[in-house]
N, C-alpha and C positions, 0 to 999 in steps of 0.2 A: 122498680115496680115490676114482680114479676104476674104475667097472663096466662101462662099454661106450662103444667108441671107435669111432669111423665114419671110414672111409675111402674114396676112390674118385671122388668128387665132381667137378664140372668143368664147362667150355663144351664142347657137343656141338651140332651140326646136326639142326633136323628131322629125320626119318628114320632118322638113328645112333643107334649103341646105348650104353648106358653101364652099368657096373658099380659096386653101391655092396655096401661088404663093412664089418661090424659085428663087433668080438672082444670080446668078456664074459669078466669071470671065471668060472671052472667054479662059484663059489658059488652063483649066478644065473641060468644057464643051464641047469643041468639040469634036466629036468621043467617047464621055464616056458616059457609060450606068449611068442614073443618077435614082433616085427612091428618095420611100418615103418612110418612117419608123414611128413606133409611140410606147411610152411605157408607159403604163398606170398602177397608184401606185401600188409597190406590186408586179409587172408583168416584163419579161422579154421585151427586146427592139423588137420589130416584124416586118416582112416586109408587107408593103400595098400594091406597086404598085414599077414597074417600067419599061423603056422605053429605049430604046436604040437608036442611031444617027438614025436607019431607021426610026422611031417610032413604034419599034411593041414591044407592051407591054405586061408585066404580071401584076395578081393581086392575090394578099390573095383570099381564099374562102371565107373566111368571109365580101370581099366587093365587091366581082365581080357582075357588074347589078347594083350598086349606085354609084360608086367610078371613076372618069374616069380621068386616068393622060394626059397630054400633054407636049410636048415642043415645043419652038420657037427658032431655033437656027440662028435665027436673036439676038435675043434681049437675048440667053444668059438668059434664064429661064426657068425652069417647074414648071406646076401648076397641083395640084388636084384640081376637082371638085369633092365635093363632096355632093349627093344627099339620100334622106330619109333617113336621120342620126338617131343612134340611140342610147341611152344610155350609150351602150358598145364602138360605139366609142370615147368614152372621154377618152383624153390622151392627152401627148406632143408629136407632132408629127414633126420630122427631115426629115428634107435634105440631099441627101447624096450621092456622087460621088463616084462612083466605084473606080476610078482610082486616085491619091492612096490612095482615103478611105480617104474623108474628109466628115465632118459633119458638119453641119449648127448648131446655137444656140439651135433651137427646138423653138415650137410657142403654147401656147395651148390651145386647141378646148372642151371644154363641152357642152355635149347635155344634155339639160334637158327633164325631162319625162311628 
């Protein structure tokens, strides 16, 4: 039974931008603070961004000012946008419902220099 799928993922250039988009069942997603995670080789799994049913979001310091999440809880998705990428964000980056802590596949994003 899969809950959240991530899509979007890719090779992008420093400075390009890329879009990662996440579709949850409506079981899961309503009312649940959903976010985005990413863990890059070597490195511990991190948090990037997350939003909650009002939309008021958080983000890492490290992408606050390029990174900007959203949801549509019509359609049962959140998406990062993300903008002037950089090197250091290259990783697989996850999907991930608070409530009870479910995770997405993971999809992943390399910026080249």
């Amino acid at each position: 039974q899969v809950h959240l799928v991530e899509s979007g993922g890719g090779l992008v250039q420093a400075g390009g931008s890329l879009r990662l988009s996440c579709a949850a069942s409506g079981s899961i997603f309503r009312l649940n603070i959903m976010g985005w995670y990413r863990q890059a080789p070597g490195s511990r799994r991190e948090l990037v961004a997350t939003i909650n049913n009002d939309d008021i979001a958080e983000y890492a310091g490290s992408v606050k000012g390029r990174f900007t999440i959203s949801r549509d809880n019509t359609r049962n998705t959140v998406d990062l946008q993300m903008d002037r990428v950089k090197p250091e964000d290259t990783a697989v980056y996850y999907c991930h419902a608070l409530l009870p802590g479910f995770w997405g596949q993971g999809t992943q994003v390399t910026v080249s220099s």
